[in-house]
Steps between C-alpha positions, in 0.01 A plus 500: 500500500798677368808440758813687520821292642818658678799285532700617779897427484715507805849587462823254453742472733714844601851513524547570853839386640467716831147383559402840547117601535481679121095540544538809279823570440642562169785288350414148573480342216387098433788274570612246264268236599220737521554587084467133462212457721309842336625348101333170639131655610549710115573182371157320646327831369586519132391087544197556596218630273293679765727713658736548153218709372541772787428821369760744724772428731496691828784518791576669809770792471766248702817359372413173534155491380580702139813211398237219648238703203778560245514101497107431470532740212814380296333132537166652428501750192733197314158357498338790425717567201392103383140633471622770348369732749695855638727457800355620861724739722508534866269655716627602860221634743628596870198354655666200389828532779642298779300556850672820681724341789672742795731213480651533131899525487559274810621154472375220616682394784607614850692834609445877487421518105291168506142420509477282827661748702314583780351880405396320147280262694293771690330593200369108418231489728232312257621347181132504370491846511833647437631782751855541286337635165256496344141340528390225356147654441693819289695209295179331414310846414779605240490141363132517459503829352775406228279207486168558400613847297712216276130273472368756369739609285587172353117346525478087379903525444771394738820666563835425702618671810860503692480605902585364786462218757332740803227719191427150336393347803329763717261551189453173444370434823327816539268324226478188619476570847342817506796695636880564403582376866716234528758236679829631268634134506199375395559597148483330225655695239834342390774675301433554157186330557171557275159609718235579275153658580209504279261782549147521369531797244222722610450415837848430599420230670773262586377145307831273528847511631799260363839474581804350332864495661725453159873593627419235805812273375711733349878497622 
């Protein structure tokens, strides 16, 4: 049976001195580190002869998530150009984004502006189903819809793309465990880490899952 594979990407490390909640918020860009740690998942791409033969390169809209792309395409399109094949550009898709959080712009801390403070913590009554932003179940429907419209448009190929730790995951187990619902330190979804799904092509079917975690000992 023909089977179409998406390699999701999460994000390097940000560059976030004040530990502030960015969620959304534009301007925070990967930090040193996370460049290293996004060149060393592009590096384990171009290596690898499956997922080097991507056919598109998609990201979410953020910061952090278009340099973590620009990487996986630098490393990726100097392969490309070996087969003697035209470069691929970048694809950004909002359904791609960061979870919505009431919480963005606050630090992580104590005090008026942080997130512990006491008026934060009313709104966390049930960290399986998120009272602060937004739901799990509306991550894992625009997932699924960028999703399976990508099967089908990319049927028996495989292509590569950049989100985030909270979309990866809340899809991911809305296929394996039947809903996007889930225990948010439960994940397993490292930075810069590699989780890719294999659909059936026509019934879009989910037939195997992977994961890979190549920026695990980078400095």
């Amino acid at each position: 049976m023909p089977a179409t594979t998406i390699h999701f990407v999460r994000h390097g490390e940000v560059y976030n001195p004040e530990h502030v909640l960015y969620e959304r918020l534009p301007d925070f860009h990967l930090s040193e580190r996370g460049v290293r740690m996004a060149q060393a998942t592009a590096r384990y791409i171009a290596a690898h002869s499956g997922i080097n033969q991507a056919a598109a390169v998609y990201s979410s809209p953020l910061d952090r998530t278009r340099e973590t792309a620009g990487e996986i395409l630098t490393a990726l399109n100097s392969v490309r150009a070996e087969r003697d094949e035209p470069p691929l550009e970048l694809h950004t898709d909002p359904r791609l984004i960061e979870a919505g959080n009431e919480f963005r712009g606050k630090r992580i801390g104590h005090g008026d502006g942080a997130f512990w403070h006491r008026r934060n913590l009313r709104l966390i009554r049930d960290l399986h189903k998120p009272t602060w932003g937004e739901s799990y179940e509306h991550i894992g429907a625009r997932m699924s819809d960028f999703a399976y419209e990508k099967v089908d448009e990319y049927a028996g190929g495989q292509i590569i793309v950049v989100s985030h730790e909270s979309p990866i995951w809340s899809f991911r187990h809305l296929l394996e465990k039947g809903n996007a619902e889930h225990w948010m330190f439960n994940r397993h979804t490292a930075l810069a880490s590699v989780t890719s799904i294999t659909f059936d092509s026509a019934t879009h079917e989910m037939l195997a899952v992977a994961y890979a975690d190549p920026a695990a000992n980078v400095e």
